[in-house]
N, C-alpha and C positions, 0 to 999 in steps of 0.2 A: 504494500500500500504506500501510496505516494504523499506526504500530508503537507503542503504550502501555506505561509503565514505573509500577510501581505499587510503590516501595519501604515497610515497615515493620519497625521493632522497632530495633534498635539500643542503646545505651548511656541515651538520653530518651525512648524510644519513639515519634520525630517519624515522620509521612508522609509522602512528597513523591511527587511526582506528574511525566511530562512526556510530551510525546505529540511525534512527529513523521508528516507526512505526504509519503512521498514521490514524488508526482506533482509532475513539474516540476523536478524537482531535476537537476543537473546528475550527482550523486555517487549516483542512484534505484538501481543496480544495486550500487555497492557496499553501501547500507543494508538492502537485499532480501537478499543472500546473507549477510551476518552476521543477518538479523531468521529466516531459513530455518532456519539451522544453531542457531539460539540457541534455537528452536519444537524441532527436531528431538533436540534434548538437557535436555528441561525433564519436569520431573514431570507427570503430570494432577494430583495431590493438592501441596500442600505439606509438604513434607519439615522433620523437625526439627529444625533447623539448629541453634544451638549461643547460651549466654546472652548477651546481650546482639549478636548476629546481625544482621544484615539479612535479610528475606527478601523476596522477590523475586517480582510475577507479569506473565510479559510475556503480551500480545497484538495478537496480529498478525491485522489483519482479523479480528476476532473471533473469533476462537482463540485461548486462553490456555494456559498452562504455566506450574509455579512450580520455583523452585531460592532457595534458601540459603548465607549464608555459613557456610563458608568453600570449599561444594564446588560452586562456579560453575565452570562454564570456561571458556576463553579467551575466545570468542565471546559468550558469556552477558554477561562481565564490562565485555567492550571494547563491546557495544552497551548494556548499563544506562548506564554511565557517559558515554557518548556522546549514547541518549536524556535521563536528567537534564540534562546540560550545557546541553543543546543545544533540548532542546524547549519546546514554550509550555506 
């Protein structure tokens, strides 16, 4: 599974970008059922999120969904922050 994190907007209005792949991964199934449930609770439109915000567009295998700060949740939040960290 292919999982892409597409953050903009913010306080400087920077981009940042981070992809993870998880074939091969020891941890494949927990990044699959947080990247499921993050797809299963996402916009198809992005939402107006609030000034100076992050918004947010994941996809997963080429399916996307967007969600906004501050009304992320759990799952949304603990895999963006997981993908940036973490991905190339």
């Amino acid at each position: 599974m292919r999982i892409r994190v597409s953050r903009t907007g913010g306080f400087a209005g920077l981009s940042r970008r981070g992809e993870i792949d998880t074939a091969g991964r020891e941890d494949a199934a927990d990044w699959e059922s947080l990247a499921r449930s993050a797809l299963a609770e996402g916009a198809g439109s992005p939402p107006a999120g609030v000034p100076d915000g992050f918004r947010y567009t994941i996809t997963v295998d080429g399916r996307s969904v967007h969600c906004a700060d501050p009304d992320l949740t759990e799952d949304q939040r603990t895999l963006v922050s997981r993908v940036l960290r973490e991905g190339a």
